[in-house]
C-alpha positions in Angstrom: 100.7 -7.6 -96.2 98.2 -5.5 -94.2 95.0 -7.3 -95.8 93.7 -8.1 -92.3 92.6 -6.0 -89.7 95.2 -6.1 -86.8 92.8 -8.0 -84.5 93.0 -10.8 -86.7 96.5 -12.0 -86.5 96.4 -11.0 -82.7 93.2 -13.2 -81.9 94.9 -15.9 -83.9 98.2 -16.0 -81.8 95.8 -16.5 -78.5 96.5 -20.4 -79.6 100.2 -20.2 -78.7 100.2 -21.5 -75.8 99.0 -24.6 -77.2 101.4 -24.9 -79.4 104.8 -27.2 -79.1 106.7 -26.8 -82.3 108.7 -24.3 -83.3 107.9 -22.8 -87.0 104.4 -21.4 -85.1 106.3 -19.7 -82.8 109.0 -18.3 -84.9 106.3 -17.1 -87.1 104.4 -15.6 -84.3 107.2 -13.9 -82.8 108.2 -12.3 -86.4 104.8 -10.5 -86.9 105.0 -9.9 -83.2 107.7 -7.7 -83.2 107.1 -5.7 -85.9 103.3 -5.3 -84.3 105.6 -3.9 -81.3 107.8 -1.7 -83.8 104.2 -0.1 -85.0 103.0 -0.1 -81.5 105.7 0.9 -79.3 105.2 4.7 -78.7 101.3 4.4 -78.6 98.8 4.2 -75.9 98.0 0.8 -76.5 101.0 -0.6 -76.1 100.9 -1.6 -72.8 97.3 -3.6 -73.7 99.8 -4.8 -76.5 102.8 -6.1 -74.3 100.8 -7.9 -71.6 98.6 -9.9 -74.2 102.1 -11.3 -75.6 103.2 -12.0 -72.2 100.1 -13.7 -71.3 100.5 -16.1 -74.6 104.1 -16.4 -73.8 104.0 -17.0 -70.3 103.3 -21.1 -69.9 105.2 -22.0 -72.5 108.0 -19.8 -71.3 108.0 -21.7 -67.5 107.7 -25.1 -69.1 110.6 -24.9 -70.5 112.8 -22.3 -68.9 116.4 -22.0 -69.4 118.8 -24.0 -70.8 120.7 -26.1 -68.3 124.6 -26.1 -68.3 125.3 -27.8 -65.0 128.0 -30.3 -64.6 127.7 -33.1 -66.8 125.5 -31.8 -69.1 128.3 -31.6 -72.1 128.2 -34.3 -74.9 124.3 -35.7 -73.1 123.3 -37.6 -75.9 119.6 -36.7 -74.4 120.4 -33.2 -74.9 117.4 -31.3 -76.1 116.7 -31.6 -80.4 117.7 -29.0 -82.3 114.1 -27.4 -82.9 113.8 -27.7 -79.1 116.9 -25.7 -78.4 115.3 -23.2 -81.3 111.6 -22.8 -79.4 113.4 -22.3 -75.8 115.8 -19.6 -77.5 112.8 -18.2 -79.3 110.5 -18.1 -76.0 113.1 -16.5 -74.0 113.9 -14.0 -76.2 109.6 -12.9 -76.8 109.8 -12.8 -72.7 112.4 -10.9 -72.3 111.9 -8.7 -75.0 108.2 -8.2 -73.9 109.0 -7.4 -70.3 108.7 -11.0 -68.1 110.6 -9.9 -64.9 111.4 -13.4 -64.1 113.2 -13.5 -68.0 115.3 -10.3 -67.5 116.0 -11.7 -63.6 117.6 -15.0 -65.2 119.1 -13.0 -67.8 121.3 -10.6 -65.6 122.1 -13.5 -63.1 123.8 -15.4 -66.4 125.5 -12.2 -67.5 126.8 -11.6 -63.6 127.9 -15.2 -64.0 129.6 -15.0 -67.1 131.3 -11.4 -65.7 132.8 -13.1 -62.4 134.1 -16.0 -64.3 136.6 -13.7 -66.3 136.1 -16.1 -69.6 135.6 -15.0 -73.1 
């Protein structure tokens, strides 16, 4: 609502990497990006983008990518729903906020999906 200085809500999101469930980090991630909207063509924004990554980055290589090796379909240990949501959402901040090891996976999964001719 802008009530708050932006230093605030940015101090407040250096507990993310603490944090487990889900809602905090779909929360986070919505104020984050439009912090990057506002911030994106500034000189700040490269202060802005690694402070993200840095709260991003242990939760991000704890939990990684999903896996879809063989015999993974129908696991009935496969990952809860709000699991699946948090990984999704993690990916997506690290990608989106520059991790090179993110955008690496990311174009080895679309090269995949390319050589395997399937829709």
């Amino acid at each position: 609502a802008g009530y708050l200085p932006q230093g605030i809500p940015l101090q407040l999101i250096g507990y993310l990497p603490e944090e487990t469930s889900f809602l905090p980090w779909h929360a986070a991630s919505r104020a984050l990006y439009q912090l990057d909207k506002l911030l994106d063509r500034t000189d700040d924004y490269r202060l802005f983008s690694d402070y993200v990554l840095k709260q991003v980055a242990s939760r991000y290589h704890q939990m990684g990518w999903p896996t879809n090796g063989p015999g993974t379909e129908g696991n009935i240990l496969q990952a809860s729903y709000q699991t699946e949501e948090l990984q999704r959402e993690l990916i997506m901040l690290a990608c989106s906020f520059g991790n090179k090891q993110c955008h690496r996976q990311a174009i080895a999964y679309i090269s995949d999906w390319i050589s395997s001719n399937k829709n």
